[in-house]
C-alpha positions as CSV (number, residue, x, y, z in Angstrom):
1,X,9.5,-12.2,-17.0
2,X,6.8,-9.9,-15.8
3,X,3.3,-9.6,-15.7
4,X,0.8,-7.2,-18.2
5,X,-2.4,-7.5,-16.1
6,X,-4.2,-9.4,-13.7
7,X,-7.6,-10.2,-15.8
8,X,-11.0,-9.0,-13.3
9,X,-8.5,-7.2,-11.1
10,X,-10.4,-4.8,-9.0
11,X,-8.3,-4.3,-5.6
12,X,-5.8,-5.1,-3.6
13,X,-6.4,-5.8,-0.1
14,X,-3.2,-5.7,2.4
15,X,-2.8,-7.7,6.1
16,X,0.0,-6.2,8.5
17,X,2.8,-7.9,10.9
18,X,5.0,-6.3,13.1
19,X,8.6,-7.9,12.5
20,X,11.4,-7.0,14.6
21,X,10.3,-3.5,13.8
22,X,9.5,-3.5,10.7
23,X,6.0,-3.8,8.9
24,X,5.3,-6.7,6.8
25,X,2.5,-6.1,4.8
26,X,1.1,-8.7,2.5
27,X,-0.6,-7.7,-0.9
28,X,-3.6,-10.0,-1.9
29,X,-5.4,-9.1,-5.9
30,X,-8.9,-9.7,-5.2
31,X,-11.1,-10.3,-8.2
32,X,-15.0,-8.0,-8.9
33,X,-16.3,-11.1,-7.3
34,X,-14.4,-10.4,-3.9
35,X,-12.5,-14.0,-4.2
36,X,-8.6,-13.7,-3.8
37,X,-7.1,-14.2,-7.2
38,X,-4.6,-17.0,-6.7
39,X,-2.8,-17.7,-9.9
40,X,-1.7,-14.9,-11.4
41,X,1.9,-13.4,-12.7
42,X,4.3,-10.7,-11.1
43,X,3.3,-7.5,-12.1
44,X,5.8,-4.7,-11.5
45,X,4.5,-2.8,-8.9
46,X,5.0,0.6,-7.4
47,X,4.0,0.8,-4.0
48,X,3.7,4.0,-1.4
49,X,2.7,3.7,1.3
50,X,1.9,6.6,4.7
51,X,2.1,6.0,8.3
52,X,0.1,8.1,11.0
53,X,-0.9,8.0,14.3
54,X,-4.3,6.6,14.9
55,X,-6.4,9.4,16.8
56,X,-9.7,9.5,18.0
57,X,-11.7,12.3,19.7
58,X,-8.5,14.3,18.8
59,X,-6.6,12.2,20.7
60,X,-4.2,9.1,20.3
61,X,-6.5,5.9,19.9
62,X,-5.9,3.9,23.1
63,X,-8.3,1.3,22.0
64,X,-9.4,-0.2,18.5
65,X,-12.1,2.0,17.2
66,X,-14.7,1.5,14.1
67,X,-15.6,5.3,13.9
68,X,-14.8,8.3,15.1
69,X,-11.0,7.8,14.2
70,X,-9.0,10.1,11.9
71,X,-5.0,10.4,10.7
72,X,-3.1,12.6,13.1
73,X,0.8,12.8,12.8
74,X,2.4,11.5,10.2
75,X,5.6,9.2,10.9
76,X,6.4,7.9,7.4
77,X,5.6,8.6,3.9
78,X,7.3,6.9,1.0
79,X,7.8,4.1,-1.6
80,X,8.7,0.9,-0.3
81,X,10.3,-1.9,-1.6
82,X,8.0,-5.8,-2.7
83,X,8.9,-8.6,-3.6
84,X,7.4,-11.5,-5.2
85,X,7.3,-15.3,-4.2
86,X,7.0,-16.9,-7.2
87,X,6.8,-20.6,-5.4
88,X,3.4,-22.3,-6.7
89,X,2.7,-23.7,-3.1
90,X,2.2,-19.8,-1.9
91,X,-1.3,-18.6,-1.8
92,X,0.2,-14.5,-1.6
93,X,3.0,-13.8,-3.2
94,X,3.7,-10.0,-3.1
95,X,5.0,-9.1,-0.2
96,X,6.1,-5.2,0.8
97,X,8.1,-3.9,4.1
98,X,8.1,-0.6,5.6
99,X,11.6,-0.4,7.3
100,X,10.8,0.6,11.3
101,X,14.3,2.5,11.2
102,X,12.3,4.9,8.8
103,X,9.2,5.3,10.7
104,X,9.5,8.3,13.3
105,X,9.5,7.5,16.8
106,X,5.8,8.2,18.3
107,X,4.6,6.9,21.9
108,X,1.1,6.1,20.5
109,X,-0.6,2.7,20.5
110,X,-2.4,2.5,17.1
111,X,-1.2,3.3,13.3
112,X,-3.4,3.7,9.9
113,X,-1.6,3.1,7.0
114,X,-2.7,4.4,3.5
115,X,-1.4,2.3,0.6
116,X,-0.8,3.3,-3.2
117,X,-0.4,0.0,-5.5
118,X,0.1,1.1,-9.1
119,X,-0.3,-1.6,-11.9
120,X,1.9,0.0,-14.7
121,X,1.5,-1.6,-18.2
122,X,4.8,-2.4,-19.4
123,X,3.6,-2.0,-22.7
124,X,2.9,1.8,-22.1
125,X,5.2,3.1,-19.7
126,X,8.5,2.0,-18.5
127,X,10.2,1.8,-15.4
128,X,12.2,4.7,-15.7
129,X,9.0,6.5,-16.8
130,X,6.9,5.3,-13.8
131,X,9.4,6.5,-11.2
132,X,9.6,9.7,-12.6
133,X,5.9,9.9,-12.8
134,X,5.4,8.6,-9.3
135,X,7.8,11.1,-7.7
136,X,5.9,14.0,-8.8
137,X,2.6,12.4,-8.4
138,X,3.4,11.1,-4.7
139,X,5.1,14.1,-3.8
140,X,1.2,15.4,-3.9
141,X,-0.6,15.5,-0.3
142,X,-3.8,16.0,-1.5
143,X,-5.7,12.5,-2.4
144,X,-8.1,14.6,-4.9
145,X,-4.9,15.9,-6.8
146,X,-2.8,12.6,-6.7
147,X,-5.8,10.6,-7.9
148,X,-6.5,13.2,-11.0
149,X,-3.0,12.9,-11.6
150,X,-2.8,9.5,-12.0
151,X,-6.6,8.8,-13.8
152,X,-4.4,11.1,-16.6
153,X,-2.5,7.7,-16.8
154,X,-5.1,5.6,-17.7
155,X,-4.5,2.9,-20.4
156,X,-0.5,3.2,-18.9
157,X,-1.3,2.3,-15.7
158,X,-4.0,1.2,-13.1
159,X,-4.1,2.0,-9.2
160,X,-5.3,1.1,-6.2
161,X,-5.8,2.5,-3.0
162,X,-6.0,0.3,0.1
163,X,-6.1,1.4,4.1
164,X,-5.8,-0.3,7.3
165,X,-6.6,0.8,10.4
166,X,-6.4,-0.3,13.9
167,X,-2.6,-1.8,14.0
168,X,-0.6,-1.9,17.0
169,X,2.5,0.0,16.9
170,X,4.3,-2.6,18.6
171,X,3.6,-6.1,18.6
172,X,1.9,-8.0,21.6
């Protein structure tokens, strides 16, 4: 069974692990009131997510920064692959990986990661129709263009963007 909606949806927010080389990444639905929606069905997602270096000053971060960062190169860009946790004893169920045999090699100490969670309606759009959709649409490298793209979707399909900065490339 899947999920149409989560009712008062208004973001995603997403916490990062290192794990044996991988990224774990955790997907929390937070409510317009900023509280974690807990109960809630499994939506079928489509999730993309890009990996770049960290820089600051035009440089690889060295150190966590609040400002004066930006993305420098980029060392993976793709969907990745969820799953859902539907025991009732788990506060987060979704759960996404980025597969560290994927990312490109990079000395660097920090990563930002940019995240696309789209909410497709089953109702409107099918699964067959969302990939096709999200291959041309992700395919786009301009955040203007892709979000244009997909705001022609609306009523099939809600997004979210979410980013985190700051993570060690390598645990410890």
């Amino acid at each position: 069974m899947v999920g149409v909606r989560i009712p008062d949806l208004k973001k995603f927010s997403v916490f990062e692990r290192n794990e044996s080389g991988d990224i774990v990444a955790v997907l929390r639905p937070v409510s317009s009131a900023g509280i974690a929606v807990l109960n809630h069905p499994c939506l079928d997602l489509w999730i993309g997510a890009t990996v770049s270096v960290q820089m600051m000053d035009g440089s690889p971060a060295v150190d966590e920064a609040e400002s004066r960062t930006a993305r420098g190169r980029e060392l993976f860009r793709g969907p990745i692959a969820w799953t859902w946790d539907p025991a009732p004893e788990h506060q987060f169920r979704y759960s996404a990986r980025i597969p560290g045999g994927k990312i490109a090699g990079d000395q660097s100490d920090y990563r930002v990661i940019d995240y696309l969670i789209v909410v497709p309606d089953p109702r409107s759009i099918s699964r067959a129709e969302l990939e096709t959709l999200m291959s041309r649409v992700y395919a786009m490298r301009d955040p203007g263009a892709m979000a244009a793209a997909l705001d022609a979707e609306k009523g099939r399909l809600a997004y979210f963007v979410d980013t985190t900065w700051n993570l060690k490339a390598r645990p410890g």
